[in-house]
N, C-alpha and C positions, 0 to 999 in steps of 0.2 A: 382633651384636644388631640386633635390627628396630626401625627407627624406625620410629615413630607414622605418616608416611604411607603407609610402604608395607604396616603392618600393617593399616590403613583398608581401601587396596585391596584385600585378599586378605582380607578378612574380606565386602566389597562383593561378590568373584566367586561365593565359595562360598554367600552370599545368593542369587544371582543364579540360583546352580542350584536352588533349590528350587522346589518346583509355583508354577505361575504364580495372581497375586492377582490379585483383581477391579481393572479401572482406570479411572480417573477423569479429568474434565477440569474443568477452572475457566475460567469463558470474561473477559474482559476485560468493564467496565464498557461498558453499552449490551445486554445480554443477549442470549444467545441467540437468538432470533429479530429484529437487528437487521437481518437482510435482505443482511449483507456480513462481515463478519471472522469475528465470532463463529458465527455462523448455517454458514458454510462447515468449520470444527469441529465444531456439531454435525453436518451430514451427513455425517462423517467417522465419526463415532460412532456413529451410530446404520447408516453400512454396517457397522459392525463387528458390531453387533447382532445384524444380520438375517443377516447371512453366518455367525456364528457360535452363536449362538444365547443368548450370555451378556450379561450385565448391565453396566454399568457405573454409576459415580458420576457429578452433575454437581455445580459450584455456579454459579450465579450472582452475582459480586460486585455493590453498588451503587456502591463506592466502592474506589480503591486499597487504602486502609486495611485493608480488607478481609483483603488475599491471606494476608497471613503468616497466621492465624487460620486460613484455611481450608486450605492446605498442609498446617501442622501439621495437622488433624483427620484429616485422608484417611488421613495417616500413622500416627497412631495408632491409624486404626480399620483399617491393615493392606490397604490401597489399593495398587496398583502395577502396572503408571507412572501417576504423576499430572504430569498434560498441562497448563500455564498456557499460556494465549491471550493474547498479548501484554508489549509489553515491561517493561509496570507492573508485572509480578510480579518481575522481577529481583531488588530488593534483599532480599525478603522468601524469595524462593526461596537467596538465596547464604546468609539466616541459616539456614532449615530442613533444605538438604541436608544438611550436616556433621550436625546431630542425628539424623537418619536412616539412616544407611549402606545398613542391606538395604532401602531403598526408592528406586526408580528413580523420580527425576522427568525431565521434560521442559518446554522453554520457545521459545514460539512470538516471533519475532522478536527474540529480546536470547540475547547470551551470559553463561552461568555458569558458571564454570569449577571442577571438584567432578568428583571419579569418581564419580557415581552421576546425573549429570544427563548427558540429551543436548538443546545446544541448535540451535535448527533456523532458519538464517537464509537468508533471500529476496535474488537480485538483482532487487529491483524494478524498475532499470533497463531492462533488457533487455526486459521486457512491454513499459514505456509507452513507449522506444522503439517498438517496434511498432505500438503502439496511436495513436502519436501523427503515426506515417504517415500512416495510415488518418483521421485527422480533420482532417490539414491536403489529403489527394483531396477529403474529402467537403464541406469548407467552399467557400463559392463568398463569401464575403465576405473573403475573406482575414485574418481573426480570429476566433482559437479562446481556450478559457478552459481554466483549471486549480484548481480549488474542494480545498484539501487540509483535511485536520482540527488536530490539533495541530502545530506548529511544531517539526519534529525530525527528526533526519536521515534516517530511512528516507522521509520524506515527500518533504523536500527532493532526496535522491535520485530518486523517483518523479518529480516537476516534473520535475528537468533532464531524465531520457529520454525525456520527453516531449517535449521542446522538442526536443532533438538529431533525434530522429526527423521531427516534424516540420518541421524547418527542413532534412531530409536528402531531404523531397518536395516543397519551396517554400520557399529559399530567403530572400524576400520575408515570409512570414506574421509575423503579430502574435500572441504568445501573451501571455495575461492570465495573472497566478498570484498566487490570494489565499489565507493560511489562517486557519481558522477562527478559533484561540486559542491561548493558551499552557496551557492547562493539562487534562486529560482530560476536561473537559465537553466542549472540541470534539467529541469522538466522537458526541454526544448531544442535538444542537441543530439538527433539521430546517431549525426557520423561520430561522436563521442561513445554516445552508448554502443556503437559496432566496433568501433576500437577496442573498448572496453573487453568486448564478447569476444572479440580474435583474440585478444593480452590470455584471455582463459581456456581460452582453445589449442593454445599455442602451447599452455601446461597443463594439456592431457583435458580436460573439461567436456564432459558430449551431453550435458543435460546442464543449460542455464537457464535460472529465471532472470525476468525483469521484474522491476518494481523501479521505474522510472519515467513516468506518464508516458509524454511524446516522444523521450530520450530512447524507450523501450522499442519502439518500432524498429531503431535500426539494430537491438541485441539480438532482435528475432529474428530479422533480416540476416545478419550478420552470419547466425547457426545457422540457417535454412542453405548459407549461400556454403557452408562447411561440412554440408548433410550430420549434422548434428540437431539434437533437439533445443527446440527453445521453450518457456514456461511463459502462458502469458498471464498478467493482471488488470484486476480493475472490470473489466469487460470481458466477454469471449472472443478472443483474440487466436482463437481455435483456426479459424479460418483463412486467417492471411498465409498460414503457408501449410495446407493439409497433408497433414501426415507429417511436418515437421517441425511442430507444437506440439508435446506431451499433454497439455492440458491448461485450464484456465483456470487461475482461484479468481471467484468473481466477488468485489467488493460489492453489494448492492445497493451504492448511489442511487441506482435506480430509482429503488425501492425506498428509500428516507425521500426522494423529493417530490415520488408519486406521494406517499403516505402524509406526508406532509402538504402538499396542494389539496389532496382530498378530505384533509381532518381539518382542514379551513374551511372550505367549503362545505359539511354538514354540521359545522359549528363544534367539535369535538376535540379542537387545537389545543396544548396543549405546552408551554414554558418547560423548560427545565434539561436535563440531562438525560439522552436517552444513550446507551451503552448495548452495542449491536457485538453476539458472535454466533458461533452457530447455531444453540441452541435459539435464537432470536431469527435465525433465517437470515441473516446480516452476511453471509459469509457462506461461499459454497464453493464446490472445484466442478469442472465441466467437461461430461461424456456426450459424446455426438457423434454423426457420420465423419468428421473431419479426423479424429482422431481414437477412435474404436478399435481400429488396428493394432493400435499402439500400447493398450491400456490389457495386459491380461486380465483372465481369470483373480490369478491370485493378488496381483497388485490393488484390486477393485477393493477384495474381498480386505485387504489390507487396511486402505485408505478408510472405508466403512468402520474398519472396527478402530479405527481412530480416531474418527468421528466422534462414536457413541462414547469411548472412554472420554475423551474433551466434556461432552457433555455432560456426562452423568457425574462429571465430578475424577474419573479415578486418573486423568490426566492433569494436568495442570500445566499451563503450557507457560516460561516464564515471559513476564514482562520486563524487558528491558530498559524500559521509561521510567519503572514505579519501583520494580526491584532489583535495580542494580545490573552492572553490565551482566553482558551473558555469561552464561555457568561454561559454556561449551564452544571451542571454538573449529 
């Protein structure tokens, strides 16, 4: 006799083979055009669009509360895959998968664990390692900052390989690291995040990143407006203030909600836990005319060969979520 999970699942595959559905994304609180998390989703989608020529759903949440409400709806109106942005959908996503079977959802930075979800998790580490090379070259005061959003481990993770990196190209440096808030307003508080970024300017600080969705706009603001540099994430964020952006470690949201819309649509979808860093392409920093200037010879050459250690293994960059606080502060 077949128990109830394994009839779930074989009831999910032979869903799975039918003509592919229109698919949708739900972006995390701070909207779609926040300039970094979200916003890097939708261009994700909207390449789907244009390369393909089909439609999809969006929503916009204001508030967590939100998600489960809009989940369910996609799914009822016959959605699939429906994409959440960020880790707030979790709990709302582990209630609605189970009531949907033939509907493929996906979940951008948190795991849900359900056959019919694929969740897509980032080693943050490894970017801001990189990234944090490149701002302990570029700093000539020997103190850099670290502006994050809410207070929770994928952030916390971000800080430390920040610091590790940077303290892996000056030993000596001073990293500042403040976050926003406890609760998802962080993601949505410019004038907080510029407050933030003066508090580090104000102690010596001339290279801060962000890592704080929409909060981040005003840290970068903030430096640009102190001729100081700022670090942007998530997206290339290179360009809102050229030449006073060092660079961009780019999460490739993008990249998970293209790949994900399109491996529905040739039938090639796929459940389970996908685990993105560099060597995955999940994860990259960003040279362009914006910030060329800014970027020597030897810093490139730097950032590169930190790269390749990360991937080939002879780096290891720690994780602060899985092993324990950071080693370095």
């Amino acid at each position: 006799m077949i128990d109830r999970t394994t009839l779930f699942a074989i009831l999910f595959c032979l869903l799975a083979g039918t003509a592919a559905a229109k698919p949708a994304v739900i972006y995390s609180v701070g909207g779609k055009f926040d300039g970094s998390f979200n916003e890097a989703a939708y261009v994700g989608a909207e390449r789907y669009r244009e390369e393909t020529g089909a439609d999809y759903g969006e929503f916009e949440i204001a508030a967590p509360a939100q998600s489960l409400q809009a989940l369910k709806t996609f799914a009822q109106r016959g959605f699939s895959p429906v994409v959440a942005i960020g880790f707030n959908h979790a709990s709302a996503l582990a209630e609605v998968a189970p009531l949907f079977p033939g509907t493929r959802f996906a979940i951008v930075d948190a795991v849900v664990e359900a056959p019919n979800v694929q969740s897509i998790v980032f080693r943050e580490q490894e970017g801001s390692y990189v990234v944090g090379v490149l701002a302990a070259m570029a700093s000539s005061s020997g103190v850099i900052g670290f502006v994050g959003g809410m207070d929770i481990p994928i952030i916390r993770r971000f800080a430390c390989g920040y610091i590790q990196g940077a303290r892996s190209a000056d030993k000596e440096i001073k990293v500042l690291v403040n976050m926003t808030g406890p609760t998802p307003a962080a993601w949505t508080d410019p004038g907080r995040g510029a407050e933030l970024a003066r508090s580090q300017i104000g102690q010596g600080a001339d290279v801060i990143i962000q890592a704080a969705g929409g909060t981040g706009i005003g840290v970068l603001q903030a430096a640009a407006d102190a001729k100081v540099l700022g670090i942007g994430t998530d997206s290339n964020q290179n360009s809102l203030h050229p030449g006073r952006v060092l660079t961009s470690m780019r999460k490739r949201v993008d990249v998970a909600v293209y790949d994900n819309f399109m491996a529905a649509r040739d039938g090639t979808w796929q459940s389970g836990v996908q685990v993105l860093g560099l060597a995955e392409g999940g994860l990259d920093w960003v040279l362009d005319d914006d910030n060329d200037a800014l970027i020597t010879p030897q810093m490139e050459e730097a950032a590169q060969a930190a790269e390749e250690a990360i991937v080939s293994g002879e780096i290891r960059v720690h994780d602060a979520s899985t092993d324990g606080p950071c080693p370095v502060k």
